[in-house]
N, C-alpha and C positions, 0 to 999 in steps of 0.2 A: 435528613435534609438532602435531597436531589436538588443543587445548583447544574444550570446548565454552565454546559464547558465554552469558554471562552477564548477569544483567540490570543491576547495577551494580559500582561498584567504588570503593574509595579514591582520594582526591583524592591527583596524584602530587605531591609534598612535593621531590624530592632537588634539583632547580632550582630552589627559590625559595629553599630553606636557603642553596645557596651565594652565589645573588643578593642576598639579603636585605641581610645587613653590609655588602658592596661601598655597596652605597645608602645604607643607615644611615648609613656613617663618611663617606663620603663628602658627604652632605649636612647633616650634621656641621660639615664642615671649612667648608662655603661659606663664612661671616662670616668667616674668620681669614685675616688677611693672607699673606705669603709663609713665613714659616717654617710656619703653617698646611698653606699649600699644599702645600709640601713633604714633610710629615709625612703629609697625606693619602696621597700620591700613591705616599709607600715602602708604606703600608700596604698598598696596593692590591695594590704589586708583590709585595709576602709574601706576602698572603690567595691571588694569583692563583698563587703558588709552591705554593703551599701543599696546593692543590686539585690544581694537577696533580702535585703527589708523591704525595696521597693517588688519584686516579685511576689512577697509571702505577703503583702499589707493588701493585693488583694484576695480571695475568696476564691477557690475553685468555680464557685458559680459565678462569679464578677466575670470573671478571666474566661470564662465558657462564654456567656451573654456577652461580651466583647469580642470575641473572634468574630459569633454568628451576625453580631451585628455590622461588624465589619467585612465579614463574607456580601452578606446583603448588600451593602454598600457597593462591592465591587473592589475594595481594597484587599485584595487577595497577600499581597507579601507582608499586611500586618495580620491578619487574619492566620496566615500561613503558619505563622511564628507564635502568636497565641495560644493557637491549637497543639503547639508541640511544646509550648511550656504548659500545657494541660496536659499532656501526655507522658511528660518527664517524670510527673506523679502518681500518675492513672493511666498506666499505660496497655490497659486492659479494656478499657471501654470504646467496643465496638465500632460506637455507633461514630461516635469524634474523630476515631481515626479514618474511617470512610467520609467523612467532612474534610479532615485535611487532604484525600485524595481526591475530594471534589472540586477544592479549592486549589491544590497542586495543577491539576487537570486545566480549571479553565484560565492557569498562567501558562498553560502551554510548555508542562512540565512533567512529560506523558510519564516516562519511566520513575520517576519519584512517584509520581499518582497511582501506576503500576503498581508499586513496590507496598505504597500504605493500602490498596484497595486488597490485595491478597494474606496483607497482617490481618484486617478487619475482617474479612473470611474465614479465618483458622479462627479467630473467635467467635465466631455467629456464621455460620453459611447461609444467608439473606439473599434470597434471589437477583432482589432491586442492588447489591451490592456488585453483583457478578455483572451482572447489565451494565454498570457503571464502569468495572475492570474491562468488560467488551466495549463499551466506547471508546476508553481510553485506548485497547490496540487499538481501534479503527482508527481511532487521530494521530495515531504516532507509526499509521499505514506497517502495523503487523496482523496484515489480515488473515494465515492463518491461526493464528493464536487467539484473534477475534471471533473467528469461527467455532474453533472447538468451545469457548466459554456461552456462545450464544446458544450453543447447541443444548451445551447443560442447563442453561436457563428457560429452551423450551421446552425441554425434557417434565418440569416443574411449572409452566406457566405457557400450557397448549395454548392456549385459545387467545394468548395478546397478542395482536395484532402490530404492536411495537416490537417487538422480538419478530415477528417473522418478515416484516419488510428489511429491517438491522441485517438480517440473514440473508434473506436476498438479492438487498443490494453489495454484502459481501460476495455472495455469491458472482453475480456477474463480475464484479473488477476483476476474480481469478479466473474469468474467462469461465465457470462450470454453468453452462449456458440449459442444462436438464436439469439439473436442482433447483434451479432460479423456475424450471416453467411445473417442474413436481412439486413444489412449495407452494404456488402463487394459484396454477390452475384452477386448484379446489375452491381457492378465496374472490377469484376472481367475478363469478357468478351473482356472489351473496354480496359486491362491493363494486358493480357497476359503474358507480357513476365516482372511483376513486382514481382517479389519472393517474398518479403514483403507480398504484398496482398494475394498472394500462403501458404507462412507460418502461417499467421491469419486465413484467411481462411478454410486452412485444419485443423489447430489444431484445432477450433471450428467443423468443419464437425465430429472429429476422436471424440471429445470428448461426443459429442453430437452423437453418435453411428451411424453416416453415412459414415459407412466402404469405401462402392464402391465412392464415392467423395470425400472424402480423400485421398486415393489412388492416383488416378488419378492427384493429387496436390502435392502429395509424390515424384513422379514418375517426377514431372517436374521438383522438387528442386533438386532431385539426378542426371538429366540430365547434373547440372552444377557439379558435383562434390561433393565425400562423406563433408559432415557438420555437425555442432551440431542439426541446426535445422530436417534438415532431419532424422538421429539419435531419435529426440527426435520424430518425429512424429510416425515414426516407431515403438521405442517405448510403445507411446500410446496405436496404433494400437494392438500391442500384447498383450499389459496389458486386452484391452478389449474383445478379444479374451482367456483371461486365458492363454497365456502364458509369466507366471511370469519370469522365466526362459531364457525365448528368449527376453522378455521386461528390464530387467535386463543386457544383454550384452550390447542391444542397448542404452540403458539410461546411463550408467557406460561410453561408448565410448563419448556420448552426453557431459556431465560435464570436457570428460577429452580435446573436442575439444577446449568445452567452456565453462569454469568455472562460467563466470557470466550471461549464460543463464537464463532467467527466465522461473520457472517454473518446469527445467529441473530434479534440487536437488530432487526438491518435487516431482515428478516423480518416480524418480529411488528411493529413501526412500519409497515411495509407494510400491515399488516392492519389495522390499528386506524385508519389514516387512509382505507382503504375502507368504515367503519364509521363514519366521519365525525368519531372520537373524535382531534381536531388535538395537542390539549395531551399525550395520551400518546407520541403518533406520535413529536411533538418527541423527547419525553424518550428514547425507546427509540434515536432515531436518531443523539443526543447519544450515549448510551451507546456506539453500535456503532460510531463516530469515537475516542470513548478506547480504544477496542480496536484498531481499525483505520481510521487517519485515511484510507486509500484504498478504503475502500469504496464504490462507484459508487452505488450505490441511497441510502445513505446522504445522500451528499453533494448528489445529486440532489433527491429528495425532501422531504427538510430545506429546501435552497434552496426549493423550489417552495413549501413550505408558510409561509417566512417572505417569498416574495415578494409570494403573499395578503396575509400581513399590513403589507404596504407596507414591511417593513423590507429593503431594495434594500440598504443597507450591507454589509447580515451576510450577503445570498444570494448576492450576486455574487463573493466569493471562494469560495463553496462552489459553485458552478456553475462556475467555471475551473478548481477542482483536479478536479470528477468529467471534465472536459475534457480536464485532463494525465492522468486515468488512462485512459479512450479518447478518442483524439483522435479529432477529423471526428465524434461522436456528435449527428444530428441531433435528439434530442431537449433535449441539452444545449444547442447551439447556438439551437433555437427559444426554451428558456428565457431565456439571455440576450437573445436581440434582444428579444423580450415584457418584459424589465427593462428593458432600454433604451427602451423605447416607454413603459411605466409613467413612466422620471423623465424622457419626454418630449425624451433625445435621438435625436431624430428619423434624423438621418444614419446614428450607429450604428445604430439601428434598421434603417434603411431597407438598410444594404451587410447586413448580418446576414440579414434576409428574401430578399432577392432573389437572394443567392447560395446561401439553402438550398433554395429554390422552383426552385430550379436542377437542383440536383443530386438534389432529392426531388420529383419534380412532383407526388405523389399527397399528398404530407405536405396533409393538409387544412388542420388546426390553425394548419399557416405563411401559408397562402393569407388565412385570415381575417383574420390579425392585418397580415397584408401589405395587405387590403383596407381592414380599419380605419384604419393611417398613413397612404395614399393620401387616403379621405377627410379626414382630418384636414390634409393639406397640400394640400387642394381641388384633390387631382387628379381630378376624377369618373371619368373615362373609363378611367384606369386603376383605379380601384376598381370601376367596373363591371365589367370585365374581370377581377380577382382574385371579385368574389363571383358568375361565371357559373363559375368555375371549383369553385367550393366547391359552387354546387348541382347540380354534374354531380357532384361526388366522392362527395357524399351520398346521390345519388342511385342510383351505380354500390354503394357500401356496403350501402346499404340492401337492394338486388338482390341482394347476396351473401349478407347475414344471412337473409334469410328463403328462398332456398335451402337453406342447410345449415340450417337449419330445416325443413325439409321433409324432407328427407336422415338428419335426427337428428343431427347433425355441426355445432352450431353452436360457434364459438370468438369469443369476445367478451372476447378480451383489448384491453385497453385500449389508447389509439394512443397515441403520446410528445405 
């Protein structure tokens, strides 16, 4: 049974009914001496009778045909509890425990749904099960764990076409803007007139700086009529051409088409905070976290803008979650050690810098700030050392800009 996943569900009830009295009489009885005790304790044995004649009077298959019909129904917290008194008995049958993770799932009860979708695998390895366990990270936004299980299930089932959009719309949220266009490109040809594959698509091309094929994927979405997607590619488009301005109307249009775009918020807060407009920036980036608390730019940029504001409480858990969604990302990593140097601890600061100064020599931005702690812990000699290193990088940059300046080819995209 493939039930789609649901945003909520009824609180399951049939546990706490039978629970309940046991507690009640029972705490009841505490004050009353031994005939008390006594009394309590037959009760217990009855009610505890009682339950299991009413559980055994029906039929494994009653009790199967009751969940599913109740799954169907959409009462998922009785369903929920059926399936696990079928399983209390039969705790081997595959197919039921991938049912109650169906049904876990569309109460919006990812990691229990997790937990039964991975039981059901070690009994049967069923592709369409694994498919199920990758939805469920993708709803409970552990996309790479998402990833790796969709990977295994295309490994097994090339040619669905549901598995490979799954993939590439993981793809893009982790920002892997070449997977998403090595995946789709080949599909793209034989599935023309599939906007989906056109919006993935292009917003990997737009992002990934392939203006002229973007376009062209632009152009086909708007053929059916203005959209948020459209909007937002557009968008893109202008943000990476530097016009903030004109990426700003169309990104503002985009969220007002469609509020639960992803992506979208973080977009247009992009923009408005290269426009210098902070207050909105926040808000849009706020937004694009209740939609998608794993959004990298988001998570990032929000931190960065309330690190400005000296509130280091609120940015430093949001620079460690855009860190669990790419990890080793030296621009995240520079933010936190520059927090750490902000509340002035120094050590963290200093292991932060010097191991990304490491592995990023050219990272300018870490050098400086790597210079600045030195001075401050009156190392001269090695801040002189970091700030020869910052006016040779500036120097080497500057060399390069006004090259492709000359060439017509300049990119001034921003450094982390």
């Amino acid at each position: 049974m493939n039930i789609p996943l649901l945003p909520r569900s009824a609180k399951p009830l049939l546990y706490s009914r039978l629970s309940q009295p046991m507690r009640t009489r029972c705490t009841a009885c505490a004050s009353v001496f031994l005939t008390g005790q006594i009394s309590c304790a037959c009760l217990v044995i009855l009610l505890q009778a009682s339950i299991l004649a009413a559980q055994t009077a029906r039929t494994p298959e009653a009790l199967l045909k009751e969940a599913e019909s109740l799954h169907r129904a959409g009462k998922l917290g009785q369903a929920i509890d059926d399936y696990r008194l079928f399983l209390a008995q039969y705790p081997d049958v595959f197919q039921v425990r991938s049912d109650l993770g169906a049904a876990l799932a569309g109460a919006g009860r990812y990691e229990e749904a997790i937990a039964e979708y991975r039981r059901a695998l070690k009994l049967q390895p069923v592709p369409q099960i694994r498919l199920n366990l990758a939805l469920a990270y993708f709803k409970a936004n552990k996309l790479p764990s998402a990833v790796e299980e969709i990977e295994k299930v295309r490994a097994v089932l090339p040619d669905d076409l549901r598995v490979d959009m799954l993939l590439a719309d993981c793809y893009l949220r982790l920002g892997e803007n070449k997977k998403v266009i090595g995946l789709l490109d080949p599909l793209e040809t034989n599935h023309a007139d599939d906007l989906t594959i056109a919006y993935l698509l292009g917003s990997a091309l737009v992002r990934d700086g392939q203006m002229d094929r973007g376009q062209v994927l632009i152009d086909k979405i708007l053929k059916n009529g203005d959209s948020a997607e459209a909007r937002l590619l557009m968008g893109v488009t202008k943000m990476t051409v530097h016009d903030d301005a004109g990426a700003v109307a169309d990104l503002q249009k985009a969220v007002e088409l469609n509020p639960d775009l992803p992506s979208a918020h973080s977009y247009y807060g992009r923009a408005l905070r290269s426009l210098g407009n902070s207050e909105e920036a926040k808000r849009a980036f706020r937004d694009e976290l209740r939609i998608n608390p794993n959004d990298f730019d988001a998570n990032l940029y929000l931190g960065a803008l309330l690190k400005e504001e000296q509130n280091l409480d609120e940015a430093l858990p949001l620079f460690k979650h855009a860190l669990e969604v790419r990890p080793g990302d030296p621009g995240v990593r520079y933010q936190i050690a520059a927090l750490h140097l902000a509340e002035r601890n120094f050590d963290g600061a200093q292991k932060g810098l010097e191991a990304l100064v490491k592995e990023s020599p050219n990272f300018r931005e870490a050098h400086v700030a790597l210079a600045t702690l030195y001075y401050r812990l009156k190392r001269k000699g090695d801040g002189d050392r970091e700030q020869a290193i910052v006016t040779k990088l500036t120097a080497e940059e500057q060399a390069r800009t006004s090259a492709q300046e000359r060439s017509g080819h300049v990119d001034k995209t921003k450094t982390q």
